[in-house]
SEROKOL-972510 format. One line per field, with one value per residue (C-alpha): residue number from 1; residue in three letters; x, y, z. Coordinates in steps of 0.001 Angstrom, whole numbers, plus 500000, padded with zeros to 6 digits. Last residue first. Layout:
N
pos: NUM / ...;
code: ALA / ...;
east: X / ...;
north: Y / ...;
up: Z / ...;
***
This chain:
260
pos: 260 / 259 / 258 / 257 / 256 / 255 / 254 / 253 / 252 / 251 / 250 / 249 / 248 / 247 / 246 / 245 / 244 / 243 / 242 / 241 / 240 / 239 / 238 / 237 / 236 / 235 / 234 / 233 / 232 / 231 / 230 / 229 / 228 / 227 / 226 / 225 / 224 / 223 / 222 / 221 / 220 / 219 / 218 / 217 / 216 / 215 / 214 / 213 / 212 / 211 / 210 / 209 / 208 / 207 / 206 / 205 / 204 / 203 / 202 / 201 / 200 / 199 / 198 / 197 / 196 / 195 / 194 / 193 / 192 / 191 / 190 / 189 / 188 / 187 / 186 / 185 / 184 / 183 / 182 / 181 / 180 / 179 / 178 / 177 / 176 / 175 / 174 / 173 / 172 / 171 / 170 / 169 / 168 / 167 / 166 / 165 / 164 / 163 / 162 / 161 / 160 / 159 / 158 / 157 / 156 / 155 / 154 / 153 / 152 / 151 / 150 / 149 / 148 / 147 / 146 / 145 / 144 / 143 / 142 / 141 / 140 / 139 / 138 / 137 / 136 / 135 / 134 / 133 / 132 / 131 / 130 / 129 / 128 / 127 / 126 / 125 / 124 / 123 / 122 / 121 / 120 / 119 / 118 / 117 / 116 / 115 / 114 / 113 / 112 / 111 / 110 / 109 / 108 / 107 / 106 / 105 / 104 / 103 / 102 / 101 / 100 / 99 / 98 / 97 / 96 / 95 / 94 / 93 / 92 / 91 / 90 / 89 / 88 / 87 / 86 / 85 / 84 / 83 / 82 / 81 / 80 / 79 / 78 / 77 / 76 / 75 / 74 / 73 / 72 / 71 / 70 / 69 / 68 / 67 / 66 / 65 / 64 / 63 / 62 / 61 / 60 / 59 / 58 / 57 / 56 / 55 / 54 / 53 / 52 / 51 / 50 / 49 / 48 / 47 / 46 / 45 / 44 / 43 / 42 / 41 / 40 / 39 / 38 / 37 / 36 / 35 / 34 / 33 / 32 / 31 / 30 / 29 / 28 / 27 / 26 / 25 / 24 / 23 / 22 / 21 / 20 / 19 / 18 / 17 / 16 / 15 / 14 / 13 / 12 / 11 / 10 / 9 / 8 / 7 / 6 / 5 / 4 / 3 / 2 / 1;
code: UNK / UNK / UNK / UNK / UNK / UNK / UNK / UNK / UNK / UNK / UNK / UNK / UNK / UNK / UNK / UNK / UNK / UNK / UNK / UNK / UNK / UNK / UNK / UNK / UNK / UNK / UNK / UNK / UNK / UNK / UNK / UNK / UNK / UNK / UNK / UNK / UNK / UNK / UNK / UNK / UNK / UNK / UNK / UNK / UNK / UNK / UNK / UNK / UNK / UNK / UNK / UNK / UNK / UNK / UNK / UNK / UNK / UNK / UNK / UNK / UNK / UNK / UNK / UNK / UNK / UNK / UNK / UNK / UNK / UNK / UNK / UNK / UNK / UNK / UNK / UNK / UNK / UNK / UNK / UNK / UNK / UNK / UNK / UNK / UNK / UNK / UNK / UNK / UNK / UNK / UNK / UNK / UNK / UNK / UNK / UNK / UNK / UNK / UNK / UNK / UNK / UNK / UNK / UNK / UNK / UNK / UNK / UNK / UNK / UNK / UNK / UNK / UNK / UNK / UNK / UNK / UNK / UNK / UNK / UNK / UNK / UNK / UNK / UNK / UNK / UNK / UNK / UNK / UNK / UNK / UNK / UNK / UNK / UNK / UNK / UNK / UNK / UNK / UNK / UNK / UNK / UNK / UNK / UNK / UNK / UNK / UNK / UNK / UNK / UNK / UNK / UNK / UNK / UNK / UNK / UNK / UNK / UNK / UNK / UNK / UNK / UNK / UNK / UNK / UNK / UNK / UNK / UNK / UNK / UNK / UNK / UNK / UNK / UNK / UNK / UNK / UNK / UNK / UNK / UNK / UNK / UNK / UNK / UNK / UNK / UNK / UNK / UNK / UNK / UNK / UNK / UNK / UNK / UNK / UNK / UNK / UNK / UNK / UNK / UNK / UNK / UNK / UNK / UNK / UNK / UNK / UNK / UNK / UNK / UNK / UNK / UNK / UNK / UNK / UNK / UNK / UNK / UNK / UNK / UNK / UNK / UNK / UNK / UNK / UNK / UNK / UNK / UNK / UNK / UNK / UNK / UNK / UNK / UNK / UNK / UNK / UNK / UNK / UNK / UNK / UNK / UNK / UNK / UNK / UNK / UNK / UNK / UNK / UNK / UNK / UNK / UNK / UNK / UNK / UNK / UNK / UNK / UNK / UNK / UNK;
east: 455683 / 455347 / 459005 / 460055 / 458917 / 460513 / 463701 / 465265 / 467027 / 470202 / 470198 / 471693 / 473662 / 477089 / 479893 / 481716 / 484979 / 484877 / 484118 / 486254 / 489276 / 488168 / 488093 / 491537 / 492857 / 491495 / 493335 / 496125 / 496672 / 495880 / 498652 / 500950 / 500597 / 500391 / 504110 / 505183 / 504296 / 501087 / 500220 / 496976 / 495104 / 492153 / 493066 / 497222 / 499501 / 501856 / 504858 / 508369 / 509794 / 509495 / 506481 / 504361 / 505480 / 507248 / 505401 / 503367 / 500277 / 496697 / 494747 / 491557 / 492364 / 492152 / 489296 / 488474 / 484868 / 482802 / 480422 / 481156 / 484586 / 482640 / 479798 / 482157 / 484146 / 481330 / 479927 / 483522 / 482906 / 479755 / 480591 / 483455 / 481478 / 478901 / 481784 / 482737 / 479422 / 478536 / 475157 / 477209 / 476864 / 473449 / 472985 / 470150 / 472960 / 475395 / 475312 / 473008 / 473593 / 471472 / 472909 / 472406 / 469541 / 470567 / 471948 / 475423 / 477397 / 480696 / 480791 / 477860 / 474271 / 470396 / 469470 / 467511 / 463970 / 462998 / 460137 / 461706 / 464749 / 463178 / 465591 / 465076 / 466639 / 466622 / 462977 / 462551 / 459798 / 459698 / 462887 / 460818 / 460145 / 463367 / 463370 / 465416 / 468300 / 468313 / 471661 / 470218 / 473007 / 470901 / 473124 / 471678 / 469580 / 466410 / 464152 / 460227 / 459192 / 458020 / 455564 / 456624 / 459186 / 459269 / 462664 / 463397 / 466431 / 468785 / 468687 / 471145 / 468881 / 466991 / 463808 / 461945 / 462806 / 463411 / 463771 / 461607 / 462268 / 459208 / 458749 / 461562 / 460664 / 462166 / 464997 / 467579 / 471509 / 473689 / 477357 / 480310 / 483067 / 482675 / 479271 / 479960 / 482897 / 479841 / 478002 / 480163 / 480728 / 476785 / 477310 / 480218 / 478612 / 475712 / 477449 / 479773 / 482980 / 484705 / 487752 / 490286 / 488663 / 490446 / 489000 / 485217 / 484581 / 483352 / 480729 / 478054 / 474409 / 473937 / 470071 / 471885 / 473145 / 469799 / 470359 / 468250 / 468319 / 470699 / 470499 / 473730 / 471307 / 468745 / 467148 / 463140 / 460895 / 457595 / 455556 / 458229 / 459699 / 460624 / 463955 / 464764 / 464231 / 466754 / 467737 / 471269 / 472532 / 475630 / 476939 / 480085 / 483421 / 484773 / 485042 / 481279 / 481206 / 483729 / 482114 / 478321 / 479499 / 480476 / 477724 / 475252 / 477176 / 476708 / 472987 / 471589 / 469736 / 468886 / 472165 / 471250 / 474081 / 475091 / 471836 / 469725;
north: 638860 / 642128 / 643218 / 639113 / 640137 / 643330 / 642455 / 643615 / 646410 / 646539 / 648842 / 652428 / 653373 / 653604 / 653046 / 656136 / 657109 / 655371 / 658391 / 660913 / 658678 / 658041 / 662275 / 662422 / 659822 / 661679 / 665187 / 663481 / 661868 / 664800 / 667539 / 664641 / 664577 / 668139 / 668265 / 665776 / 667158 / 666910 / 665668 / 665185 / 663774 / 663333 / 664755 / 664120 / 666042 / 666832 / 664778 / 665965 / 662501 / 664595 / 665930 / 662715 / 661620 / 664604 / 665325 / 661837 / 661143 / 661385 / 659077 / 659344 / 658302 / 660065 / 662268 / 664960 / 665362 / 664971 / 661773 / 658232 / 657750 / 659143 / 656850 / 654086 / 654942 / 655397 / 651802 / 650539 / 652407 / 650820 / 647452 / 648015 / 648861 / 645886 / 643698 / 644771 / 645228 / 641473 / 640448 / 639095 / 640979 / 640357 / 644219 / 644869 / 643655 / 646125 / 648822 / 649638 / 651812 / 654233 / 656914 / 654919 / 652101 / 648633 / 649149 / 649617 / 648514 / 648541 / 644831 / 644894 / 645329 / 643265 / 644281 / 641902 / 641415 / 639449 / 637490 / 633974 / 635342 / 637777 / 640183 / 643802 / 644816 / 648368 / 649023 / 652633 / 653005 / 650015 / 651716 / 653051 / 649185 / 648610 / 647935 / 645450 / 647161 / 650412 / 651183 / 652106 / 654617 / 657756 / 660117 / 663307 / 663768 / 665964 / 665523 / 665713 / 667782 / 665862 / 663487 / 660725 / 660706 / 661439 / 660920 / 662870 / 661751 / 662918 / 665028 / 663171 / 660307 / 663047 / 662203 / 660715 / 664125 / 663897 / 660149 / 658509 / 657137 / 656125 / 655845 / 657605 / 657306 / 660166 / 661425 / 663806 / 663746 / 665846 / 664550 / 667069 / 664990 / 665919 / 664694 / 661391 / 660864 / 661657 / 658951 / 656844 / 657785 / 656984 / 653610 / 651832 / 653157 / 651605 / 648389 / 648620 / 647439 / 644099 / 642912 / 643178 / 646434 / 646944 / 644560 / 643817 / 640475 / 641288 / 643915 / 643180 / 643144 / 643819 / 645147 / 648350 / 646754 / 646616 / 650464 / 652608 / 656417 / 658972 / 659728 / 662332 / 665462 / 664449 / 667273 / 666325 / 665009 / 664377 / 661172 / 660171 / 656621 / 655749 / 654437 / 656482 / 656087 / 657075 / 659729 / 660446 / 663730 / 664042 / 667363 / 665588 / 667066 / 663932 / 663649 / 663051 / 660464 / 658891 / 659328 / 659159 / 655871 / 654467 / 655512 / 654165 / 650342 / 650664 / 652039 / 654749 / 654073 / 655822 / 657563 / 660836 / 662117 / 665183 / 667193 / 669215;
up: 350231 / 347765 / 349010 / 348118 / 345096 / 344462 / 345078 / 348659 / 348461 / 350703 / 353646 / 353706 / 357033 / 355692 / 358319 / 358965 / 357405 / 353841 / 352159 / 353794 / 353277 / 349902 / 349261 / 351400 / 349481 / 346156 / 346775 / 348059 / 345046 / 343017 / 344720 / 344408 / 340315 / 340401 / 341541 / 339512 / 336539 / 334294 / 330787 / 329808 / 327275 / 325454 / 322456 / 321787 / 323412 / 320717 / 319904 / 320069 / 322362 / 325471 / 324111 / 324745 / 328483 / 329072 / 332105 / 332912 / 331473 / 332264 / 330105 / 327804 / 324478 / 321041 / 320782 / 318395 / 319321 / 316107 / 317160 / 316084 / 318122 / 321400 / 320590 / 320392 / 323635 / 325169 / 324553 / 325825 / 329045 / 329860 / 328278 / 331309 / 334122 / 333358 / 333422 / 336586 / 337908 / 337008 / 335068 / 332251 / 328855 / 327087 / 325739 / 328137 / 330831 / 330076 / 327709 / 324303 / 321310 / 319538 / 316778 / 314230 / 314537 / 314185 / 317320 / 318375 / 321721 / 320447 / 319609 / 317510 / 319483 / 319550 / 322530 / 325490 / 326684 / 329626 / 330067 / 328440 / 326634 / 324011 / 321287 / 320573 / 317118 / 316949 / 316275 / 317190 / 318238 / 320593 / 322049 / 324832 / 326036 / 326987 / 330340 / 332243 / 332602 / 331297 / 329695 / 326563 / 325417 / 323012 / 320319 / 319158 / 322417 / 322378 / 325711 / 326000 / 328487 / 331958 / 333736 / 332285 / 329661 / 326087 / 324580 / 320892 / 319122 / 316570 / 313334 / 311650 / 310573 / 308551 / 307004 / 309941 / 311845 / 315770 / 315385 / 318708 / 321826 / 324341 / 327902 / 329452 / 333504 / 335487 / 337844 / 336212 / 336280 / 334618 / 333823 / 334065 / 334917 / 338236 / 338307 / 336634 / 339710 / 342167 / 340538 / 340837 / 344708 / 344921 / 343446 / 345283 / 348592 / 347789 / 346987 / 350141 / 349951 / 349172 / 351400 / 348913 / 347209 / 343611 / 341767 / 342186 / 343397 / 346834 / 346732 / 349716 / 350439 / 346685 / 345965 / 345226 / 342596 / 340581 / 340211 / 341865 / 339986 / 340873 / 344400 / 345610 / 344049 / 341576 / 339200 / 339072 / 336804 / 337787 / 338135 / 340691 / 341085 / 344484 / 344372 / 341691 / 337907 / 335312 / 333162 / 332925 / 330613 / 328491 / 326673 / 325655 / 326550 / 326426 / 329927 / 330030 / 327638 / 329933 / 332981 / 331514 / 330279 / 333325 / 335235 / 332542 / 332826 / 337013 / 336917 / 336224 / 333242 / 330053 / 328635 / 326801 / 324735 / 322645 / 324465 / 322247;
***
């Protein structure tokens, strides 16, 4: 049984498979690819289209003056959930059920298409627009017109323990900043509801904490100067490497203009 199964690959499911991920959280991503398989398979750099990738170009996310790539944006996410320790597979969920009706503690079951059922003890909906496999579940779904929205508090939780919701299926702004963030804040609640001893997850300074004769607390890291350098030029050569040759990956077009 997995700790956490996030359903979507998108930009709000990245960031919570980082941080779930860094948790030391067993944490798998299911979402659909580009070409959605009846089988389920172990994804390499794809990890499921995200509506971003429909994005010609990036240019109000902070950081990147000039924008950057939207498909770029998304498969070095993805990379970052991978080094965290993140699994990716490709699939459909289709429904979400309690493993044991009589024991909210047991966790989840998610049958997808195609494959073996999966066993999560916590489940992120991050699966904008479908939510269909919570059905099951009834955590509160919520109809605007033809889309369906979920019902959350402010840390992303359902009506149902042990089920929360990130990004635009929980009615945040369809942005990739804000979607990054719900994403992260949603972790941060499951993380705080499971039993990982967690405090906050920052890299500090030597010193920073046992200079003043406190312990490290969980989640973080001290590290001298030395390693400090060694890890900036570890990740300027990595965004050096990735921004080196123009990436040739076209926008998606939405689906109905792809029917036209």
């Amino acid at each position: 049984m997995r700790d956490i199964c996030i359903v979507g690959g998108g930009v709000a499911g990245l960031a919570a498979s980082i941080f779930t991920a860094r948790a030391g959280l067993d944490t798998l991503v299911i979402s659909e690819g580009p070409s959605p398989s009846s089988s389920r398979t172990q994804s390499g750099d794809d990890g499921g289209e995200s509506i971003l990738a429909r994005n010609a170009s990036l240019e109000n996310y902070p950081g990147f003056p000039d924008g950057l790539d939207a498909r770029r944006y998304l498969r070095l996410s993805r990379e970052q959930a991978r080094n965290a320790g993140a699994e990716f597979e490709l699939g459909r969920v289709t429904s979400t059920a309690l493993v044991d009706e009589t024991d909210l503690e047991a966790g989840f079951v998610l049958e997808t298409e195609g494959g073996e059922p999966l066993e999560a003890r916590r489940v992120i909906a991050a699966s904008w627009s479908d939510s269909e496999y919570l059905v099951p579940l009834d955590v509160g779904r919520i109809q605007r017109g033809s889309k369906h929205f979920v019902d959350t508090d402010e840390g992303g939780r359902t009506a149902v323990d042990g089920v929360y919701a990130a990004g635009r299926l929980a009615e945040e702004p369809h942005q990739a900043i804000v979607a990054a963030g719900h994403g992260a804040k949603v972790a941060l609640a499951a993380i705080h509801d499971s039993d990982v001893n967690f405090y906050h997850d920052w890299v500090a300074p030597d010193g920073y904490f046992t200079g003043r004769g406190r312990e490290v607390p969980p989640g973080c890291e001290e590290i001298g100067d030395a390693e400090r350098r060694k890890r900036d030029d570890t990740a300027r050569n990595r965004m050096l490497e990735a921004f080196e040759e123009p990436l040739d990956e076209e926008p998606t077009m939405h689906p109905s203009v792809a029917e036209d």
